[in-house]
N, C-alpha and C positions, 0 to 999 in steps of 0.2 A: 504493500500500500504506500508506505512511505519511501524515500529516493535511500538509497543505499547509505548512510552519513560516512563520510574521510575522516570522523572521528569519533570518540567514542565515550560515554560514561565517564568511565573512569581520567579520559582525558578534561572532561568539563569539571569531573568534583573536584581538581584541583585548583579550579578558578576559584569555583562554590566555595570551597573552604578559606581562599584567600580571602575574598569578599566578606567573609561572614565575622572571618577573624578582625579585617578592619574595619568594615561597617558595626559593627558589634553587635550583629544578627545571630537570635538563637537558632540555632540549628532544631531543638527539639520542639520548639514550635512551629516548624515550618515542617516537621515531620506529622504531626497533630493537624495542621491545616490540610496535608496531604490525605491525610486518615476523613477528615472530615468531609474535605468536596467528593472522594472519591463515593463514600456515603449517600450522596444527595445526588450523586450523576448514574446510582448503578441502574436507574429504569429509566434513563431518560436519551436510551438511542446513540451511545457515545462511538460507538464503532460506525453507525451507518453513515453520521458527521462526518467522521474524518474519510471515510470512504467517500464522501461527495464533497472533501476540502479535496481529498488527491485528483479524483477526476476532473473537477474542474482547476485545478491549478496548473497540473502537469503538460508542459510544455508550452504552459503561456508566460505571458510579463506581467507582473505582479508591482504596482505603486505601493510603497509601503508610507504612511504618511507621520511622521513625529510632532512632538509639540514645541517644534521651537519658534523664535520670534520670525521665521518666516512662511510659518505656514500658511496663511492665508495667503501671501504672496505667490507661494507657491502653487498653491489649488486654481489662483484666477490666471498663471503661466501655463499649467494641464490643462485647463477647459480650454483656453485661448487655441491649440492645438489638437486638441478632440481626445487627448491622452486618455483618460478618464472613461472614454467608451468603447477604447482598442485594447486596455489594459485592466485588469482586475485591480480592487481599491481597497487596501489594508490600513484599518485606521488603528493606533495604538492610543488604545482610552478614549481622553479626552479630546483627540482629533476628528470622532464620531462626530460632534457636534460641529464643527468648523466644515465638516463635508456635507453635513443635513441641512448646514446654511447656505449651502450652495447647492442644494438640491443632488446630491448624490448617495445611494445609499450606499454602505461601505459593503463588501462584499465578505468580506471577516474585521470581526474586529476583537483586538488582543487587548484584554484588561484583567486588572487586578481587582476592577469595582471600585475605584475612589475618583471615576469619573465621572462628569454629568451624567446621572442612573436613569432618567427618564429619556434620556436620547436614547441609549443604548437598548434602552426596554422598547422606544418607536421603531427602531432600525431592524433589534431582533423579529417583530412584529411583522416588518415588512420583506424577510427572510436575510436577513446578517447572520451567518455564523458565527456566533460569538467564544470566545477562546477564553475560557477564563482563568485565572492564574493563582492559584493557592499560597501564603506566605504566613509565616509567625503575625502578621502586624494586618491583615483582614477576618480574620478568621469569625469576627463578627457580622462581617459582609457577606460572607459565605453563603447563607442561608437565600440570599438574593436571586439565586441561581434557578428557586422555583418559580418566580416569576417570570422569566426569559418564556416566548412561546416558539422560539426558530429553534434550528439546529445546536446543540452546544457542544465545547468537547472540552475536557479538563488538563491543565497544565500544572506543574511542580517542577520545582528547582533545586528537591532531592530525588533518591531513590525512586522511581513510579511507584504504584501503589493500583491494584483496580487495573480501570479504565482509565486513569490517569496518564500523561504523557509530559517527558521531560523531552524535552526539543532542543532546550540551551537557553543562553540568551536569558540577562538579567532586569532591563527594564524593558516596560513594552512596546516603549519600540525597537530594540535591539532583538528583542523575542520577537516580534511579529515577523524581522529580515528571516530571524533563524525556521522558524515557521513554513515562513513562503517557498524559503528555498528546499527545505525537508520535502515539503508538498510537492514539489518537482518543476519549480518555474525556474525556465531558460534564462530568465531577465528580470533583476527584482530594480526600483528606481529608488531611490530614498528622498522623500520630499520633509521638509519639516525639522531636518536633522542638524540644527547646529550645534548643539553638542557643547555647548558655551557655557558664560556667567547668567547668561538672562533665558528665562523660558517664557511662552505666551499665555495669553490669557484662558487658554483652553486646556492648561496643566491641571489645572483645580479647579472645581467649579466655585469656589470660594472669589477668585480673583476677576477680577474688571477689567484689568489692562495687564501688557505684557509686565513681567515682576524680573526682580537679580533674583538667583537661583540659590536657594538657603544651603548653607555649609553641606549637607547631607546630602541635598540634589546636585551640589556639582558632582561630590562623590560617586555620586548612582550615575551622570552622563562619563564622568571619566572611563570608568568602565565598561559602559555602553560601547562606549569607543575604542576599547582594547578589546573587545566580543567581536564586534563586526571587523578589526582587523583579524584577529584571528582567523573568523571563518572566511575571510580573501583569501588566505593562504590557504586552504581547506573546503574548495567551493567550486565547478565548474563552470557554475554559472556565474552570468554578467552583470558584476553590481557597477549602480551608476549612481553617483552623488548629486543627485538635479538640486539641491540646497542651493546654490549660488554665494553661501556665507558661509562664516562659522569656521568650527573646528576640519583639519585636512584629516581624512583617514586614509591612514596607508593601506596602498595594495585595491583602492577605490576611487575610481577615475571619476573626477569632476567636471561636470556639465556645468556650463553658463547659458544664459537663456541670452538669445541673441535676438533684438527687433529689427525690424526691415521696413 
């Protein structure tokens, strides 16, 4: 079902554990969370999901969208070229709602739950695959999962567990690339990704305007951004950095939007 992975378990738990060691993430509650979604996802069709994430991803191009301060810029440079109807639209969380505002439904979307919940609850509505992602620090979100009415499949960033699936990849947007490309897309684009001090207003739904990114969030894009170089180096496919700003990743060829 899934693409063959260049790397393996045992090669990500050593990220996992770097992470967790310097983010100062318990490990045994992110084993708990995994206990727990996998609980609430065992009748809710989690194989037939990712059977209908692979079929439809596998050998397409895959927009993966982030939340950073260029996202909207970036969604109105995709529509401007029709991207968004040749290419499959991967919103991580909070990007849900910055593509609903623009009239697009996202076609997966990879969250943790501490996104605007009512988009993501219209989106699933309107068939979005939603990806959801088990951690020590939602585990009271969890239960959320019974309201989704689309397809769901569950995610963890230890051991699987269940119906659970460990993909990679530690924020949602760096999980959503690792995702897309598991699913078998020939071409992922990364829009939204700057990887910076400042995130947009679509990170939280708390926030009104783009925000500087709190000591913790730069933490969590730094290693976003050591994840996605890693799998450059571990990846057939064609990653494109359509960002136009922000942070370089290595081994991930930068697109500029060019007008005429």
């Amino acid at each position: 079902m899934e693409a063959t992975p260049r790397v393996t378990y045992e090669d990500w738990e050593k990220w996992y554990f770097r992470i967790a060691r310097e983010l100062g993430f318990n490990t045994e509650k992110d084993e708990r969370a995994a206990e727990k979604l996998n609980s609430l996802l065992k009748n809710k069709g989690v194989e037939d999901a990712l059977e209908t994430l692979a079929s439809l991803f596998t050998g397409k191009c895959a927009i993966v969208y982030g939340c950073g301060p260029s996202l909207e810029r970036n969604i109105k440079e995709i529509k401007r070229v029709g991207l968004e109807e040749t290419c499959l639209n991967v919103a991580a969380d909070g990007a849900t709602t910055a593509l609903l505002k623009e009239g697009i439904i996202p076609n997966l979307i990879v969250t943790d739950l501490d996104g605007r919940f009512e988009d993501i609850l219209y989106a699933s509505s309107r068939g979005s695959i939603v990806a959801v992602h088990a951690h020590g620090d939602n585990i009271h979100l969890l239960e959320n999962v019974n309201l989704l009415e689309g397809p769901v499949i569950g995610t963890t960033q230890v051991k699987p567990v269940g119906c659970l699936r460990n993909f990679f990849g530690f924020t949602d947007g760096d999980r959503a690339v690792f995702i897309s490309e598991a699913m078998g897309s020939h071409t992922i684009l990364l829009a939204g990704f700057d990887l910076g001090g400042r995130v947009s207003r679509f990170s939280k739904p708390e926030y009104k305007n783009d925000a500087l990114a709190p000591p913790l969030k730069k933490k969590k894009l730094k290693y976003a951004k050591l994840l996605l170089e890693w799998l450059a180096q571990n990846t057939n496919a064609l990653l494109v950095n359509v960002t136009g700003s922000g942070e370089i990743i290595r081994g991930i060829r930068n697109l500029k939007w060019v007008y005429r």
